[in-house]
C-alpha positions in Angstrom: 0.0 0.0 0.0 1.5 3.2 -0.6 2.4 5.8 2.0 2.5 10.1 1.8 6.0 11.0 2.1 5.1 13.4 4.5 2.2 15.4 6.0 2.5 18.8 3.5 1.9 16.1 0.5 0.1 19.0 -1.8 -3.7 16.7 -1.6 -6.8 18.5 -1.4 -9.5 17.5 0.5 -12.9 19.2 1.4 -15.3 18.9 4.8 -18.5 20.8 4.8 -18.9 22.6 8.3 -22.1 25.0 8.7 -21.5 28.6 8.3 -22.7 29.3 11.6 -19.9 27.6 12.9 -17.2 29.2 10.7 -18.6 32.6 11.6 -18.6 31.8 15.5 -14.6 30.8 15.1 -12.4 33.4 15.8 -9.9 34.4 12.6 -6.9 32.9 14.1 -9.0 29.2 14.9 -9.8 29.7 11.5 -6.6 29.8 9.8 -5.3 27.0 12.0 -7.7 24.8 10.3 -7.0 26.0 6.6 -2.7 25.6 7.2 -0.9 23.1 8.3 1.2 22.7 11.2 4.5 22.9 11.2 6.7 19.2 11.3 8.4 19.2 14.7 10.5 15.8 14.8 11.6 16.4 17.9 7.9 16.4 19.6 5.6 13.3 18.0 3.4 13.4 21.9 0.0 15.6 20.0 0.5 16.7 16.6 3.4 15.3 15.5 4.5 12.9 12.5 2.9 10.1 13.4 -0.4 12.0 14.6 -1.0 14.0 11.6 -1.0 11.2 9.3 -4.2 9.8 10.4 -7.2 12.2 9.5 -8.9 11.0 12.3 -6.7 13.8 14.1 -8.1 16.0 12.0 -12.0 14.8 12.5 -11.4 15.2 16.1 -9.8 18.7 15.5 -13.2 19.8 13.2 -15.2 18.3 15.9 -13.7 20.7 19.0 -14.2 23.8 16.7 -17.4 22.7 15.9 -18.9 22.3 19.6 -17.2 25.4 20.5 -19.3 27.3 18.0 -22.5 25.7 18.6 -22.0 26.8 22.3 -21.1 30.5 21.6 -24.0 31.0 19.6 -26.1 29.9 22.7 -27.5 26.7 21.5 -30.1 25.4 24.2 -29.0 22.0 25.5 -31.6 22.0 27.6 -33.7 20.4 24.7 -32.3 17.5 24.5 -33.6 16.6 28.2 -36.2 14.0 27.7 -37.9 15.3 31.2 -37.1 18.4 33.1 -37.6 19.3 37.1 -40.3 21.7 35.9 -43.0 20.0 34.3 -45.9 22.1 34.5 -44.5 25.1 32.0 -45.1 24.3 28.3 -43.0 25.0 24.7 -44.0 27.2 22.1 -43.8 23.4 19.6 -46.2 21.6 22.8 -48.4 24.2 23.6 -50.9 21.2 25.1 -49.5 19.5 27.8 -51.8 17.8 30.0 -53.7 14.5 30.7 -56.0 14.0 27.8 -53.6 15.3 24.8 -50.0 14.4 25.7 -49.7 10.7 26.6 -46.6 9.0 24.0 -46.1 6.0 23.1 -45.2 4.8 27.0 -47.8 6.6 28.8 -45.8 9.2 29.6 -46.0 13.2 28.6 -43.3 15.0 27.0 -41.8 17.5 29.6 -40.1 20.0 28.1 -38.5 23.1 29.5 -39.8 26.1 28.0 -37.9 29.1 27.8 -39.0 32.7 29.7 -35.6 34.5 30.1 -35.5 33.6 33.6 -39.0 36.1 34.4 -41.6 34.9 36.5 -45.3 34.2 34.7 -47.2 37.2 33.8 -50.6 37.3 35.3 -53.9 39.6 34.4 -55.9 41.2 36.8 -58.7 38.4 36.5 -55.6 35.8 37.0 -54.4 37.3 40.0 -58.1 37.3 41.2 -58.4 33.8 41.3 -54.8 32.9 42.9 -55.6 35.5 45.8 -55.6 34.2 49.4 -58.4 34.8 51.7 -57.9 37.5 54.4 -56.6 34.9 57.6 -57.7 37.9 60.3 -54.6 37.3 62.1 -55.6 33.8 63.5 -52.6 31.3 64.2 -52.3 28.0 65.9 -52.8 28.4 69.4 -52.8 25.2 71.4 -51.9 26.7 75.1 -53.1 23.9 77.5 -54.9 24.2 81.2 -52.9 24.3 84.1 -55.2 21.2 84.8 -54.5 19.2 82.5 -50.4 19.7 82.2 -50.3 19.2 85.9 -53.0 15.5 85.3 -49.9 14.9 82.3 -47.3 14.6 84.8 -49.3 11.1 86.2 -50.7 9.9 83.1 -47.2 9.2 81.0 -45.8 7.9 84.0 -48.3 5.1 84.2 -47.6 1.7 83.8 -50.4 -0.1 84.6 -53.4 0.4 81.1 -52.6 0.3 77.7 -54.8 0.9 74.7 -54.7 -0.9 71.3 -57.0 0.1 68.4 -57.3 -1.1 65.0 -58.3 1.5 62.6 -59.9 0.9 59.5 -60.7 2.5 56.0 -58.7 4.3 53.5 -55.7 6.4 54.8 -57.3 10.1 55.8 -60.3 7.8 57.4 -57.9 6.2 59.4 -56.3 9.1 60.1 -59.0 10.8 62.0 -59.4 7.2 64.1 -56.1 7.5 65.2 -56.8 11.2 66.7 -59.8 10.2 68.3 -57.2 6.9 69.7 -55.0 9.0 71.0 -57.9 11.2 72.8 -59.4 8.3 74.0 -55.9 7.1 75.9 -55.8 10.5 77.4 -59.5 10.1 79.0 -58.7 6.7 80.4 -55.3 7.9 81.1 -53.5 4.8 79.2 -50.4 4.5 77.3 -51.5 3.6 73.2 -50.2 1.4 71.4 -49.0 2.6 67.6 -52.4 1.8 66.1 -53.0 -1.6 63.9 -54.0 -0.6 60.0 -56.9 -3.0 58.9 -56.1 -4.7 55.9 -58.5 -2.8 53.1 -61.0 -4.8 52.0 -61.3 -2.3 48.7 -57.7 -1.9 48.0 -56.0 -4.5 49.6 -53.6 -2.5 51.3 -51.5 -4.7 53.9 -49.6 -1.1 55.2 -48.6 -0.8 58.9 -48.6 2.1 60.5 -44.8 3.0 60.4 -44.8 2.6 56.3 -47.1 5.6 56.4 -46.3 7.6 59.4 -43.1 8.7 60.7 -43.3 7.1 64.3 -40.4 8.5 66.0 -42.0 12.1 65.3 -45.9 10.8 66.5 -43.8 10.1 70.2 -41.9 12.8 70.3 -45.0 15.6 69.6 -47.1 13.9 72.1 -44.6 12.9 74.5 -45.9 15.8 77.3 -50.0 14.2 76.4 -49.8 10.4 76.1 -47.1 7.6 76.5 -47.1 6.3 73.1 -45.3 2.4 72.7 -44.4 0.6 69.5 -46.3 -2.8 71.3 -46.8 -4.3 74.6 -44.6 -4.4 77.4 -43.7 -8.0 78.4 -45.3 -7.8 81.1 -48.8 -7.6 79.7 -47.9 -9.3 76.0 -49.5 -12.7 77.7 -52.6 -10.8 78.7 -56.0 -11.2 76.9 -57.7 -7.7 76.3 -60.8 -7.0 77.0 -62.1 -6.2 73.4 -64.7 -3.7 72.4 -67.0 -3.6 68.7 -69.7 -1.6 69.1 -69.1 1.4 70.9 -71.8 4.0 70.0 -71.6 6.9 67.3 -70.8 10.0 69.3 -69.8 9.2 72.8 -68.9 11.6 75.4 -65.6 11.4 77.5 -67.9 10.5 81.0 -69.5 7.8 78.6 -65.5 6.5 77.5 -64.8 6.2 81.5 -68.0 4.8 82.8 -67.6 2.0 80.1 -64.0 1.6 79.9 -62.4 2.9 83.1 -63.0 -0.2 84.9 -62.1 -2.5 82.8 -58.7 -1.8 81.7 -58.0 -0.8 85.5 -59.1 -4.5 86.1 -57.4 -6.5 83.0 -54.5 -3.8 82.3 -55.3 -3.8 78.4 -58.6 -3.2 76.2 -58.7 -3.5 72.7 -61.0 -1.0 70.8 -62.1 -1.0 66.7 -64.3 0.6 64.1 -63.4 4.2 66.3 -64.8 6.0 63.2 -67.3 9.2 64.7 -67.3 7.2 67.8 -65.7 10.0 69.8 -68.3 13.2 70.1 -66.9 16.4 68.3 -68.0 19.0 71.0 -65.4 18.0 73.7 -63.8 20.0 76.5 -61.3 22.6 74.7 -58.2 20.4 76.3 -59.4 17.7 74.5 -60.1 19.6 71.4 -56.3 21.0 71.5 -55.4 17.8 72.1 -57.3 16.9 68.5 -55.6 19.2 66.7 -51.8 18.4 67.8 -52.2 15.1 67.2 -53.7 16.0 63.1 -52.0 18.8 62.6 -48.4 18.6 64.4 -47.9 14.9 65.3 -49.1 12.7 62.4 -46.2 13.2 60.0 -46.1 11.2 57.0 -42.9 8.6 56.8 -39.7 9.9 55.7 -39.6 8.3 51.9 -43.5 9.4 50.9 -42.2 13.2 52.6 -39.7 12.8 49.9 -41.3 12.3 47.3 -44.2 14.0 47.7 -42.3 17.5 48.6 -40.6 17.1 45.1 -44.1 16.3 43.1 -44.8 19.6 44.7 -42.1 21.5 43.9 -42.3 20.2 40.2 -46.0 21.6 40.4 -44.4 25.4 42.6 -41.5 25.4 40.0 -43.3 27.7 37.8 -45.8 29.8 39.4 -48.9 29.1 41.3 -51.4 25.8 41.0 -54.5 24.3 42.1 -55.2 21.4 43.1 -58.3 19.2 42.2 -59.9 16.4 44.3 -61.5 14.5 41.9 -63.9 11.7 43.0 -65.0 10.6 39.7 -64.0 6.5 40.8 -66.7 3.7 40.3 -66.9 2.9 44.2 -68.1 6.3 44.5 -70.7 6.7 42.3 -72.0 3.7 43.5 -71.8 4.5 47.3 -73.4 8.2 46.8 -76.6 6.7 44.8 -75.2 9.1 41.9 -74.6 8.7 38.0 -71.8 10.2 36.5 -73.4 10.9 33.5 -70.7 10.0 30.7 -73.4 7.4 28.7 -76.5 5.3 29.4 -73.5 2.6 29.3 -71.7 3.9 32.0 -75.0 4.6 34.1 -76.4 0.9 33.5 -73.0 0.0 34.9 -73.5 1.7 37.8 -77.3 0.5 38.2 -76.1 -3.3 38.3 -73.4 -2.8 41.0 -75.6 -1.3 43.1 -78.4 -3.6 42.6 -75.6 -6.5 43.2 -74.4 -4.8 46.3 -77.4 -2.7 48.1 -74.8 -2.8 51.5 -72.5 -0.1 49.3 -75.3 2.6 49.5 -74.0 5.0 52.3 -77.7 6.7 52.7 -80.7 8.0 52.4 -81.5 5.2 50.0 -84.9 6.5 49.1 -83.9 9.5 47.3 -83.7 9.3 43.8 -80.5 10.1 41.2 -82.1 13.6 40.4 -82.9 14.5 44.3 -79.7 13.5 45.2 -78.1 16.0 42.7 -80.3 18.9 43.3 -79.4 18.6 47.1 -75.8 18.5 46.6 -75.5 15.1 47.7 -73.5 13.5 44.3 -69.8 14.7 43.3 -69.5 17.1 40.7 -68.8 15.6 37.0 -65.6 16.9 35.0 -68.1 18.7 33.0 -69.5 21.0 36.3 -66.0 21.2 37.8 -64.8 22.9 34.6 -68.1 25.5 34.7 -67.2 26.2 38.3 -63.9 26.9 37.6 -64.1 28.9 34.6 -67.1 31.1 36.8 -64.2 31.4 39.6 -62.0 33.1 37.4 -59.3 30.3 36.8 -57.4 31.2 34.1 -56.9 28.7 31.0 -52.9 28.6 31.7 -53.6 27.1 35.5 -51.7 24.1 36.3 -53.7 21.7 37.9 -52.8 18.9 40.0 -55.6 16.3 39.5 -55.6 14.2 43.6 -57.6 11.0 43.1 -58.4 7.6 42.0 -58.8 6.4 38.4 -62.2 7.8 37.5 -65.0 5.5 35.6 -64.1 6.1 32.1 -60.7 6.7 32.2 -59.7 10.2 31.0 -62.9 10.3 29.0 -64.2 11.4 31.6 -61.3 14.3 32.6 -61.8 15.5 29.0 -64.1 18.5 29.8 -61.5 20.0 32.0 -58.6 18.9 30.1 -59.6 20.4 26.8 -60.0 23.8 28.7 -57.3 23.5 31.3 -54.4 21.8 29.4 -51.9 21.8 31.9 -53.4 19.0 34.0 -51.2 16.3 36.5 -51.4 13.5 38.2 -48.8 12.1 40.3 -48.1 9.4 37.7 -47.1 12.4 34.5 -45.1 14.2 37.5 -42.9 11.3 38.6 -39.6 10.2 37.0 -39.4 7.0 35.6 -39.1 4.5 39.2 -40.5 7.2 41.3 -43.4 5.9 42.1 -42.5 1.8 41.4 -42.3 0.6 45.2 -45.6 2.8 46.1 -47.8 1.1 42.8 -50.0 -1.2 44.6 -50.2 0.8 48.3 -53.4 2.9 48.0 -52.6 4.5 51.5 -49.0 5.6 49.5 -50.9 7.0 46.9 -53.3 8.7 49.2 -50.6 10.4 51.1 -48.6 11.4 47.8 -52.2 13.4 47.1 -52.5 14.8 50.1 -48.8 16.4 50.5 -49.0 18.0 47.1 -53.0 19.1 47.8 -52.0 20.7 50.3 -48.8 22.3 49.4 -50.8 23.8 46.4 -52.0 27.7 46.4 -56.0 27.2 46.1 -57.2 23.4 46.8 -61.1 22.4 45.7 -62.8 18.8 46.4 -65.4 18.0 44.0 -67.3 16.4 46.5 -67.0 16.0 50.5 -65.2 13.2 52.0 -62.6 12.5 54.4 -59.3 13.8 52.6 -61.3 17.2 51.9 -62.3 17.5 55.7 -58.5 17.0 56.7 -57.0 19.4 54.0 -60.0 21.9 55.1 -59.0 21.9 58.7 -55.1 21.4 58.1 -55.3 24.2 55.2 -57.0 26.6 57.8 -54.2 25.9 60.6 -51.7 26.6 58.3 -52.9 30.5 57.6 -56.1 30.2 55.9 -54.8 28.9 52.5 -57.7 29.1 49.7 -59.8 26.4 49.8 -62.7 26.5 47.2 -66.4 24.7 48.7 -68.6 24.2 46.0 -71.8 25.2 47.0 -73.4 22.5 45.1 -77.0 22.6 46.4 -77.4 26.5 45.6 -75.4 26.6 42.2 -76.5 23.5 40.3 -80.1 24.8 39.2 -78.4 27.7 37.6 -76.2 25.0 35.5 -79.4 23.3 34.6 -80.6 26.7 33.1 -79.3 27.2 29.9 -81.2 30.2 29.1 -78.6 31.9 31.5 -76.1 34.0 29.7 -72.5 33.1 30.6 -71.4 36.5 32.1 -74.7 36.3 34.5 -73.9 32.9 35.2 -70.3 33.5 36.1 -71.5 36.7 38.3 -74.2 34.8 40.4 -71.4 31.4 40.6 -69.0 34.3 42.3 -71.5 35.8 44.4 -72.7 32.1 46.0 -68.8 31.5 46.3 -67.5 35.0 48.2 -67.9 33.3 51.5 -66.6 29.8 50.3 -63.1 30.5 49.7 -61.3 29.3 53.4 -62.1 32.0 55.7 -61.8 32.0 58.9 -64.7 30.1 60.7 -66.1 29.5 64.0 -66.6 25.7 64.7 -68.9 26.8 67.6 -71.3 28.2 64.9 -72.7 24.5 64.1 -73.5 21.7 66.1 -71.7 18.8 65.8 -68.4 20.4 63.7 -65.3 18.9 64.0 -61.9 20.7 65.0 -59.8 19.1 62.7 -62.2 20.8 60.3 -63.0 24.2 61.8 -59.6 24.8 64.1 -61.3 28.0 65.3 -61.6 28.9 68.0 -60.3 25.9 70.5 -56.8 25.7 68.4 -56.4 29.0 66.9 -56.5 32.3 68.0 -55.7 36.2 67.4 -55.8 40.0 69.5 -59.5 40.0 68.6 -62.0 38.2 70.2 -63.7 35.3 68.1 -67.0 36.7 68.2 -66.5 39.3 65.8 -66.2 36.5 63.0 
């Protein structure tokens, strides 16, 4: 084969290379591309005889200059991430991120960084409307105990002779409220608890115990000063058979706990409760109530990993401005509990009609109320369709990011298309995550539940579209935390005007505003309704401010 005598042989060769590069290239890295370089025999370590006769030397060389101009012209490199920490902006080539338009090929959306010159979001006046908070009057937690019941403390966590264990059922924030009310309950008998049991769900099957949701070390330490809290029975008493309780009534009083309870543990040293759910009363001595909200709001910490995860869902959601978030209950179980359709086809209705004809048991109550008395009462969740109407009324703008908390709804996202088609950025947990995120949490419905809750209630403005459990607890814990908006539709008194279509849309949106001015997460006295619960309505027994309450 034959050889160049040297590197100078007089050959021409020619590589294209993109203008924009050769103008980015200073005139001196341009001329040492178009000359040679000198022979120096006595240095062969770079570009020496033996380098420059292979033109792979000179490939590499091209390649440098090239990736220096592509940088000095600012090239964004950020494009070639497949997903970015900040999901919930959108590019000028995507304009439609959300549920029901972007889903590729793997079921997952195409997060793309979009560019704004490093401004925050621009927002109208009718935008800025909406993300406004509610005036808080100066409440703040308050939880300043009797001198009664610190000094009655001082004998209670020293005792060594009752213990309470409960089993708490139901999905995660249902069991959360029976584990307040278990904790209250040791107090009135004065017995050390026993971390509470989590009943398998019969719904989900979720075999969780309590330390894979909650962090325990932190539920000791908060209420260290109210109730001696163990991880299980001493030895002393792990041979003895509790005295075990089913049916305590709905409602109870604290004299009612001791007269039935008081003995018994005193006698057998250990008593075994269940099915706590509304057992306790809600109007309880203001101790008591304190005690209520320390334990919800202060003491029942989610566990370290679902913190994790769930403070960076939310921070994906915060990265870019402000966002609401939606508690949809749109799933089959409900619709068939509440006696409601949801209204997507005759289909999906007959579907309905045969599970609850199948399973009568599911029907919560008032089971002689029809579909379309339930509805006009406000008794049935909200549809997509409604939730969309509401909003729009509210003044959401069509750039909100929403955070969508809930279970897979009947109909898939079918049934989110009214709100996706005019709220396009729309998440759920599962578009938020990276790729693994949320692998060891898949089949744990209490996981999921708490992943919701965090980034509910880390949102700026938070609306259910029906009551329930995670609602109440996001209501109350929203409210201790400064009165952060929190939207109640006022289903009973808004639904006939969305049944009148007569109603021109600027009226409609005026009177949906007006039934909604004092529905927005003011401040609220608990003591104004019988029967309210503190964990709901914090005021006035755990909050307080320099005015009295009764000026509410």
């Amino acid at each position: 084969m034959a050889k160049s005598k040297n590197c100078n042989a007089k050959k021409q060769s020619y590589i294209s290379v993109p203008s924009q590069i050769i103008n980015s290239l200073s005139s001196s890295s341009l001329q040492s591309l178009l000359v040679s370089p000198k022979k120096k025999n006595s240095n062969r370590f770079f570009f020496g005889y033996n380098s420059c006769r292979s033109p792979r030397v000179w490939l590499f060389a091209l390649f440098l200059f090239g990736l220096v101009g592509m940088l000095r012209l600012g090239w964004n490199v950020q494009t070639l991430i497949p997903f970015s920490p900040y999901p919930c902006l959108q590019t000028q080539s995507n304009p439609h991120l959300g549920f029901a338009s972007n889903i590729d090929k793997v079921g997952k959306k195409d997060f793309l960084i979009a560019s704004n010159n490093g401004q925050p979001p621009h927002h109208s006046h009718s935008e800025s409307e909406f993300w406004k908070q509610p005036d808080g009057m100066g409440y703040r937690p308050c939880l300043d105990f009797s001198r009664e019941y610190r000094r009655a403390s001082k004998a209670i966590v020293k005792d060594r002779s009752k213990y309470l264990l409960v089993v708490v059922s139901g999905g995660m924030n249902q069991q959360r409220n029976q584990i307040v009310d278990a904790v209250v309950i040791a107090r009135i008998l004065g017995a050390a608890l026993v971390v509470p049991i989590l009943q398998v769900n019969v719904i989900w099957g979720d075999e969780s115990e309590f330390s894979d949701i909650f962090d325990v070390a932190h539920f000791k330490r908060v209420l260290d000063d109210d109730v001696r809290i163990l991880s299980s029975l001493p030895s002393t008493h792990i041979m003895t058979r509790p005295v075990e309780e089913n049916r305590t009534p709905l409602h109870v009083s604290p004299q009612w706990i001791r007269a039935r309870y008081l003995k018994r543990i005193n006698r057998e040293g250990v008593l075994l409760l269940r099915g706590l759910d509304s057992r306790l009363s809600k109007d309880l001595p203001p101790d008591l109530q304190k005690l209520r909200c320390k334990v919800a709001f202060q003491a029942l910490r989610f566990a370290p990993p679902i913190l994790e995860l769930g403070n960076k869902l939310a921070q994906r959601m915060q990265s870019k401005g402000p966002y609401l978030a939606l508690h949809l209950r749109m799933e089959k179980d409900v619709w068939v509990r509440t006696g409601c359709l949801p209204g997507l086809s005759k289909e999906y209705d007959e579907i309905i009609h045969n599970e609850r004809r199948s399973r009568p048991e599911l029907l919560t109550s008032r089971s002689n109320m029809t579909y379309h008395e339930r509805k006009l009462a406000g008794l049935c969740p909200l549809s997509a369709f409604e939730v969309t109407r509401l909003l729009k009324a509210l003044g959401a703008p069509r750039s909100a990011k929403i955070y969508w908390a809930g279970g897979q709804p009947l109909g898939g996202k079918e049934a989110l298309s009214p709100l996706t088609r005019e709220f396009p950025h729309f998440y759920s947990k599962e578009d938020l995550a990276l790729p693994g995120e949320l692998e060891s949490f898949a089949d744990k419905a209490s996981f999921m539940a708490a992943i919701d809750y965090i980034v509910s209630e880390k949102s700026d403005v938070f609306m259910p579209s029906h009551g329930g459990n995670m609602g109440h607890a996001l209501q109350g814990y929203r409210a201790y935390a400064g009165h952060k908006k929190y939207i109640t539709p006022n289903k009973r008194h808004m639904l006939p005007y969305f049944l009148n279509s007569s109603l021109p849309e600027a009226e409609f949106n005026r009177i949906i505003k007006e039934l909604h001015d004092e529905s927005l997460g003011q401040p609220e006295l608990r003591t104004s309704k019988v029967g309210r619960d503190v964990t709901k309505y914090p005021i006035p027994e755990c909050m307080c401010n320099n005015v009295h309450t009764h000026s509410i």
